[in-house]
C-alpha positions in Angstrom: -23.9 46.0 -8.6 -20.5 45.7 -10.4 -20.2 45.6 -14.0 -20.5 42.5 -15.8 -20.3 40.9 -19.2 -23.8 40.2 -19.3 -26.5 43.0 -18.2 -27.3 42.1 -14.4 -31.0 42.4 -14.8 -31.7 40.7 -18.1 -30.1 37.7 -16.6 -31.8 38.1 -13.3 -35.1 38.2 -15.2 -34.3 35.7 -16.9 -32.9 33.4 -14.8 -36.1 34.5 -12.6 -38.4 33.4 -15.5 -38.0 29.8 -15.3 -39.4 29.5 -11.4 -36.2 27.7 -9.8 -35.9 27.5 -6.0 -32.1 26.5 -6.1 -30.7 27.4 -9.2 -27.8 25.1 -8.7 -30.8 22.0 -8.6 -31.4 23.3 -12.8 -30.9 21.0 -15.1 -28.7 20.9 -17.9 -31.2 21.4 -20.2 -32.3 24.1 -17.8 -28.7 25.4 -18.2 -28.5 25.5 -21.9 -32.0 27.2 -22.4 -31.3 30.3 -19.7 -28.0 31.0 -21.7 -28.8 30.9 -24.9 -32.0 32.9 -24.2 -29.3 35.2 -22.6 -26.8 35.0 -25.5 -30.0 35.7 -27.8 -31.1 38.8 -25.9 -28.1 40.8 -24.9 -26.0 39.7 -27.2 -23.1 38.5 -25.9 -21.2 35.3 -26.5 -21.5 32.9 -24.2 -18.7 30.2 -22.9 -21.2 27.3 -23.3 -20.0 24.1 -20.6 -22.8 22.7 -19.1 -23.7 20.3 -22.3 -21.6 16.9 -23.0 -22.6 17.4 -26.8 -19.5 15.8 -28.8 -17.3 18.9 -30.3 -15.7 16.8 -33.6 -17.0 16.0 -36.9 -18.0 12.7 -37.0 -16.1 9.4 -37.7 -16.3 9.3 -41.9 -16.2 5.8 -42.1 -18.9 5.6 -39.9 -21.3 8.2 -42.3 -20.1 5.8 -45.3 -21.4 2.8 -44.5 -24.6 4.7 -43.4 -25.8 6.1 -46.5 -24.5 3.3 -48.6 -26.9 1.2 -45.6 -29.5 3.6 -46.8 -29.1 3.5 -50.4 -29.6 -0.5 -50.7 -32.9 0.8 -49.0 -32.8 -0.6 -45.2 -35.2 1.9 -43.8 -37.4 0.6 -45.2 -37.1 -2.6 -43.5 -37.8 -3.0 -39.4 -34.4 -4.0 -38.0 -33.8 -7.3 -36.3 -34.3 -6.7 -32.6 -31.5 -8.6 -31.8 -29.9 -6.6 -33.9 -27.6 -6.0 -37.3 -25.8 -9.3 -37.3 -22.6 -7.4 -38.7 -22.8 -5.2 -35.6 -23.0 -8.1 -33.1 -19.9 -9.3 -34.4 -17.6 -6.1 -34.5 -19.2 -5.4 -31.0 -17.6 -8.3 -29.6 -14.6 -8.5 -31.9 -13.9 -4.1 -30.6 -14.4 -5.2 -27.0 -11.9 -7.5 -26.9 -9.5 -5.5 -29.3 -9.2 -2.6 -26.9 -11.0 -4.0 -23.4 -9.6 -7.6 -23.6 -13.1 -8.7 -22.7 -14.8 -11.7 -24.0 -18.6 -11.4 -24.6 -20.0 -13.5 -27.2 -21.8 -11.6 -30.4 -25.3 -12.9 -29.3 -25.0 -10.7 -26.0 -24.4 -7.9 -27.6 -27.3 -5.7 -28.4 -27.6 -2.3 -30.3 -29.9 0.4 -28.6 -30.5 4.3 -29.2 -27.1 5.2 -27.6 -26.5 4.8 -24.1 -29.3 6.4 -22.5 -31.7 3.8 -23.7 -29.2 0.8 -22.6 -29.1 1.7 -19.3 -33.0 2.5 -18.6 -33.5 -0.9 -20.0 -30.7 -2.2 -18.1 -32.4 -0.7 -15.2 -35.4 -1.9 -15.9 -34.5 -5.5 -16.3 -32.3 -5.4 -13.1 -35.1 -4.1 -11.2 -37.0 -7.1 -12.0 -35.4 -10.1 -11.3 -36.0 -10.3 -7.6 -38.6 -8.6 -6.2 -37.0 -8.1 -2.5 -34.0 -6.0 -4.8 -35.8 -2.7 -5.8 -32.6 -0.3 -5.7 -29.9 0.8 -7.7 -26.9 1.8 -6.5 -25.2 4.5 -7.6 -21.2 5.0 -7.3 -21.5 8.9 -7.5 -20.8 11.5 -8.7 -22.4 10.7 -12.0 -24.8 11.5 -14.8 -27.4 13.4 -13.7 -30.4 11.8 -16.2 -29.7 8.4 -15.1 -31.5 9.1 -11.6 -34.4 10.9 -13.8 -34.3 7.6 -15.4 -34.9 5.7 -12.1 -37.5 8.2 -11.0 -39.5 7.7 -14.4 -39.9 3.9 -13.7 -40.9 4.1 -10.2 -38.0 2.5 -9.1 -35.9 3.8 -6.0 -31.7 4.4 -6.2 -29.2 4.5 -3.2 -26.0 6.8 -3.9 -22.5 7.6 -2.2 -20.3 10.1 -3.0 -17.0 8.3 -4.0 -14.3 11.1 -3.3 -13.4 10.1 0.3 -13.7 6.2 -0.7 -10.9 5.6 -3.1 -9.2 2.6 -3.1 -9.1 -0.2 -0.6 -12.0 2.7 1.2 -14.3 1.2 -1.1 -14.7 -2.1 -0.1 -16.4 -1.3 3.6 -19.3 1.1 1.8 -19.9 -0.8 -1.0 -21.0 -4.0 2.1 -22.2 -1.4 3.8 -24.9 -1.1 1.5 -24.9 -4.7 -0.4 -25.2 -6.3 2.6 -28.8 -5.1 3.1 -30.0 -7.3 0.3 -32.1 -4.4 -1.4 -29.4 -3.5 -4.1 -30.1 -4.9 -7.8 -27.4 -3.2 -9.2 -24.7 -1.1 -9.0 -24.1 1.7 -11.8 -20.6 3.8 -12.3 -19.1 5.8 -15.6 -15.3 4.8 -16.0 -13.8 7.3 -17.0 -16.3 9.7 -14.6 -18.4 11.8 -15.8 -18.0 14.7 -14.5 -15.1 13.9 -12.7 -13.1 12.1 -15.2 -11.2 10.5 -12.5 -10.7 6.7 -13.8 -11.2 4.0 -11.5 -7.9 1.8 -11.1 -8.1 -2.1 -11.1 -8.2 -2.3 -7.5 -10.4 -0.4 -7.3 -12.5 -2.2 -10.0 -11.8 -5.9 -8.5 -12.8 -4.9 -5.1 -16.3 -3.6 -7.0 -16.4 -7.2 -8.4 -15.4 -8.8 -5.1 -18.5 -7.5 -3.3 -21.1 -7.4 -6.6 -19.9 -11.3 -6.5 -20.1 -11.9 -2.8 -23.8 -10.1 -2.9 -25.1 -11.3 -6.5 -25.5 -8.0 -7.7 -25.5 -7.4 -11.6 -22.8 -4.5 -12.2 -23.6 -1.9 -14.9 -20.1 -0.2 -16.4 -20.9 2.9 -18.1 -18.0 3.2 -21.0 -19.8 6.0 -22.6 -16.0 7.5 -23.1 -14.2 4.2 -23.7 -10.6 4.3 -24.1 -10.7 8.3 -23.2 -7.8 7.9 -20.3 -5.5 9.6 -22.0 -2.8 9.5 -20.0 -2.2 5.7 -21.2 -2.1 4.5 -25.0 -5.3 2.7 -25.0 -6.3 2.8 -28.2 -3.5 0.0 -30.1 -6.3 -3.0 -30.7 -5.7 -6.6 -29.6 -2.6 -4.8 -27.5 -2.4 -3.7 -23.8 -3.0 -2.1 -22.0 -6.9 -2.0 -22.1 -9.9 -0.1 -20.8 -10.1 -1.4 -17.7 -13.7 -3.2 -16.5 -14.9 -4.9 -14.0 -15.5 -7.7 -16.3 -12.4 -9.2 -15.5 -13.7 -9.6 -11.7 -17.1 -10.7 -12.0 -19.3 -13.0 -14.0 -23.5 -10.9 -13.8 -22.3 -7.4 -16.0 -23.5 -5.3 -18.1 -21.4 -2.9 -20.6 -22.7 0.0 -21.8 -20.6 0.8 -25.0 -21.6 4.4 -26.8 -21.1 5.7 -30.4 -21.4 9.1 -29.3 -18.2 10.5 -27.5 -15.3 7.5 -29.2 -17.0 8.2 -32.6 -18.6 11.3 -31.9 -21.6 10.1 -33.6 -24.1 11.3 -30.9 -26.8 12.8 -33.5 -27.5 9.2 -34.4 -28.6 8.1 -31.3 -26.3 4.4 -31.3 -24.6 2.3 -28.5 -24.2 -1.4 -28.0 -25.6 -3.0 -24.7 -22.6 -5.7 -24.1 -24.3 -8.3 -21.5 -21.5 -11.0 -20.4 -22.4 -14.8 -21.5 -23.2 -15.8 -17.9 -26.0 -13.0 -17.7 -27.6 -13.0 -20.4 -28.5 -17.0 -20.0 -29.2 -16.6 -16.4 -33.0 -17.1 -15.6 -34.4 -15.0 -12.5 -37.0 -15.5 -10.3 -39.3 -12.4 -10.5 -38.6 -12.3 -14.6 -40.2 -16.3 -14.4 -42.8 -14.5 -12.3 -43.6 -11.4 -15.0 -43.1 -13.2 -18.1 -43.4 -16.9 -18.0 -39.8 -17.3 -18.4 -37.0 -16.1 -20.6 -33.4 -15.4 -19.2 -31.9 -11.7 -18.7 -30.9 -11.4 -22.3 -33.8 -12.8 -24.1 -36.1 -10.5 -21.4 -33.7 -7.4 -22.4 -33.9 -7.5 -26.1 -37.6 -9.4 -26.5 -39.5 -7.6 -23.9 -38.0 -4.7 -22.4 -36.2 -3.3 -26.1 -39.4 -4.0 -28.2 -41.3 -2.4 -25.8 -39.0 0.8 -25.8 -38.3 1.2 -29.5 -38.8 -2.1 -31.6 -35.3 -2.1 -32.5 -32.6 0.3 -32.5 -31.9 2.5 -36.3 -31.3 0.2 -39.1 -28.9 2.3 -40.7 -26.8 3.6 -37.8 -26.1 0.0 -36.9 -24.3 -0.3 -39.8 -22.3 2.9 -39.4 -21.5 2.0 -36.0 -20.6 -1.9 -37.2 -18.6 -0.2 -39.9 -16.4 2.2 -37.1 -16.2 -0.3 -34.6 -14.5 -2.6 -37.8 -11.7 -0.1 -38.5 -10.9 0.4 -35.2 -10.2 -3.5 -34.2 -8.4 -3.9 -38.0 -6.7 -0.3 -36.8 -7.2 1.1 -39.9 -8.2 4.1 -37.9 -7.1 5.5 -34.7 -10.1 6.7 -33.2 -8.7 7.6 -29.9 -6.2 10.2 -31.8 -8.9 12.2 -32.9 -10.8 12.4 -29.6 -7.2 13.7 -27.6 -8.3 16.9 -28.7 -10.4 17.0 -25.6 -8.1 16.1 -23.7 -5.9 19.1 -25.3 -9.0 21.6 -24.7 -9.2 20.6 -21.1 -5.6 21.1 -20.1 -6.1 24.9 -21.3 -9.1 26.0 -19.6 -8.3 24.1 -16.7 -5.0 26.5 -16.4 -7.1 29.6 -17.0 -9.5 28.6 -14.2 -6.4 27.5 -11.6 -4.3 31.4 -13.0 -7.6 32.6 -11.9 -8.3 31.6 -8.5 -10.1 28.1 -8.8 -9.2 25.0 -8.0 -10.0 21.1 -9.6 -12.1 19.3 -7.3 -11.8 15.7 -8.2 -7.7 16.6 -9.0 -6.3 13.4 -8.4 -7.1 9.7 -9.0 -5.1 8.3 -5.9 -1.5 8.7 -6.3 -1.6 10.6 -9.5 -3.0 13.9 -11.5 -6.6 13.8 -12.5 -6.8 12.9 -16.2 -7.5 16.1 -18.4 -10.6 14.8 -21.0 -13.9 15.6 -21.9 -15.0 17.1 -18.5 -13.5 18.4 -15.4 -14.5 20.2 -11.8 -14.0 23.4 -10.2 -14.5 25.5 -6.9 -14.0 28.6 -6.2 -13.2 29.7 -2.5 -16.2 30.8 -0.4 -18.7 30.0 -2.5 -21.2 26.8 -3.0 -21.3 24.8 -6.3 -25.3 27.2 -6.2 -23.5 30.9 -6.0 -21.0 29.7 -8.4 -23.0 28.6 -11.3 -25.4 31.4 -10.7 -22.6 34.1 -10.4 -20.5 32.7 -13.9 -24.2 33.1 -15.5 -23.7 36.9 -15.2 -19.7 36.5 -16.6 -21.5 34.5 -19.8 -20.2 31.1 -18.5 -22.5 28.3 -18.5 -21.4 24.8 -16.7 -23.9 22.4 -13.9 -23.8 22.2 -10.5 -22.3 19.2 -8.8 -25.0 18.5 -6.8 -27.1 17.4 -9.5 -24.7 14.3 -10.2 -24.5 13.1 -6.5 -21.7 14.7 -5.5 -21.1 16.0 -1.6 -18.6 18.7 -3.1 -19.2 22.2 -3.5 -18.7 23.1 -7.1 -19.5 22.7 -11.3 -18.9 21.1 -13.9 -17.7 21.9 -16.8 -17.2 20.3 -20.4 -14.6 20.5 -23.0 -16.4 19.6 -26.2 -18.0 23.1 -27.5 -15.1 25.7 -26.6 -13.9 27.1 -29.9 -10.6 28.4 -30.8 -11.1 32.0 -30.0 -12.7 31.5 -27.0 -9.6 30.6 -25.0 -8.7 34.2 -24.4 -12.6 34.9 -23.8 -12.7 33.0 -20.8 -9.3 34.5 -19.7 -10.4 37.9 -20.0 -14.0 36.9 -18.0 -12.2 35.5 -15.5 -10.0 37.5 -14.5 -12.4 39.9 -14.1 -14.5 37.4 -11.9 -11.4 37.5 -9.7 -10.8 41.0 -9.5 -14.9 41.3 -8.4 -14.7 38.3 -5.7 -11.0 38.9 -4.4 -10.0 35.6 -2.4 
């Protein structure tokens, strides 16, 4: 066995330890425990990318308007389940600043960060025909969101999008609407993890067909405004995040203080229903609960029964960022570029070494550098390769965990610190010189 960074047979007992059959089917909180169990017991640092944890210090005016929120005592009080009224209104007021969407205040509704917005987005969709059982994914994508799906008992259809960009997408997307089983169709824009960004074509022809089928379309923007290549982050002036919004009436926006704000520890994210949904009655929700119309179900059924409401104070924190960005008092997309800095180093030290991008272009242009990106390296499934980087104290996920037909990983941006730049370097090319191409 050649030499590695990390001791061979620590990590192979290790890694043996927790009972995995495929260790490129682990998940990422798989991931995380093996290497820092490893980090812990041989002592070596570890190049940590298998986690999307945010990387920057949190928005300060954000944490302001918190503790002031707690110091005129609001946790004491249960929050309104509609939510913070103050938060309603800068969630509309930011989503028209910077996505040039109109959705009234009403239908928009806090919840514990994205995660919980789409499970009850899920949930809802799930229920308002019972002949439409599925969800369809628009993969790759985030690899919780099918655990989410397999939690409720609910059953998900997925294709991989890399060989159906563009006009492409229109024949698979009827392919599978027009079997009248889909409730809803889910994508991340940018990706996560490919961080390709979906054009407006591409976007209208998802509207097209979710119109054409009546399908409800759930846009994750957990990473809104993080295309970097374009200045998307001047409010009230193009251009704008792109959505689907501008194609179709029945959507749902998923809208995340985590990544823009990088306020993920307080678990906050508007659910942005458009007008036309949220009033819209369905049969099987008539059926379950004696009436009440997508919204009103969302927030006074499916929300109370999840959490009763959504953290009293971090509403305000997140009212109080989303405030400052639309009056552009701060630039909250300058302070997330860093990612975008990150990833166009370690993506050169990967390519220097051997690898290559998978998802590398988004049609007729470059791949985006942001908070996450993909490699492969020649000869070896996405499986070997996570496995092997274990044993060079690099930690990322295997692609096959978010949906994706490619051989590969991938990797995140947010926790690589200063010094760790030549780290990887000097692992890598030692990875190379051990698996010559």
């Amino acid at each position: 066995m050649v030499n590695t960074p990390v001791d061979y047979n620590v990590a192979k007992r290790i890694i043996d330890s927790y009972g995995l059959p495929d260790f490129g089917k682990a998940t990422i909180r798989e991931v995380v425990a093996i290497s820092s169990q490893l980090e812990e017991e041989t002592n070596t640092e570890f190049v940590h990318m298998e986690m999307g944890v945010p990387g920057l210090k949190p928005v300060q005016v954000g944490v302001d308007a918190e503790i002031e929120a707690l110091r005129n005592g609001v946790a004491s009080i249960y929050p309104n389940i509609n939510g913070a009224p103050e938060l309603k209104e800068e969630a509309s007021r930011f989503i028209k600043a910077f996505a040039n969407v109109d959705i009234d205040p009403e239908c928009c509704v806090p919840v514990t960060g994205s995660m919980q917005g789409t499970y009850a987005s899920f949930l809802t969709c799930g229920q308002c025909r019972p002949e439409r059982d599925t969800i369809l994914f628009i993969d790759p994508g985030f690899p919780v969101q099918k655990q989410q799906i397999t939690v409720m008992g609910y059953k998900y259809a997925s294709f991989d999008v890399y060989d159906y960009r563009g006009e492409k997408l229109g024949s698979i997307l009827e392919e599978y609407l027009s079997k009248g089983n889909i409730a809803a169709i889910i994508y991340s824009n940018p990706n996560n993890p490919g961080w390709f960004c979906l054009k407006d074509e591409e976007l209208k022809i998802i509207g097209e067909a979710a119109t054409k089928h009546d399908v409800i379309v759930i846009e994750d923007l957990a990473y809104f405004a993080m295309d970097f290549r374009k200045d998307l982050g001047k409010p009230f002036q193009p251009p704008y995040q792109p959505s689907v919004a501008k194609y179709t009436v029945y959507y749902v926006l998923q809208i995340s203080g985590s990544k823009a704000f990088s306020y993920a520890g307080q678990r906050i994210g508007v659910t942005a229903i458009s007008n036309k949904l949220y009033h819209r009655a369905y049969p099987g929700l008539t059926q379950r609960y004696g009436g009440g119309t997508f919204g009103t179900v969302y927030i006074h059924r499916v929300l109370y029964a999840l959490s009763s409401g959504t953290s009293h104070s971090a509403q305000y924190a997140l009212a109080a960022m989303f405030k400052a960005s639309s009056d552009g008092t701060i630039d909250f997309i300058s302070d997330v570029k860093e990612y975008g800095r990150r990833a166009k180093r370690i993506k050169k030290i990967f390519t220097d070494n051997g690898f290559r991008i998978v998802y590398d272009m988004d049609l007729d242009e470059p791949i985006a550098d942001g908070f996450y990106f993909t490699i492969a390296y020649p000869g070896m499934t996405g499986s070997e390769l996570m496995k092997e980087l274990i044993y060079y104290g690099v930690s990322a996920i295997s692609l096959s965990t978010t949906g994706s037909n490619q051989e590969g990983l991938r990797a995140c941006t947010s926790f690589i610190k200063d010094h760790q730049y030549a780290l990887l370097e000097e692992r890598l090319k030692l990875f190379k010189e051990n698996h010559p191409i």
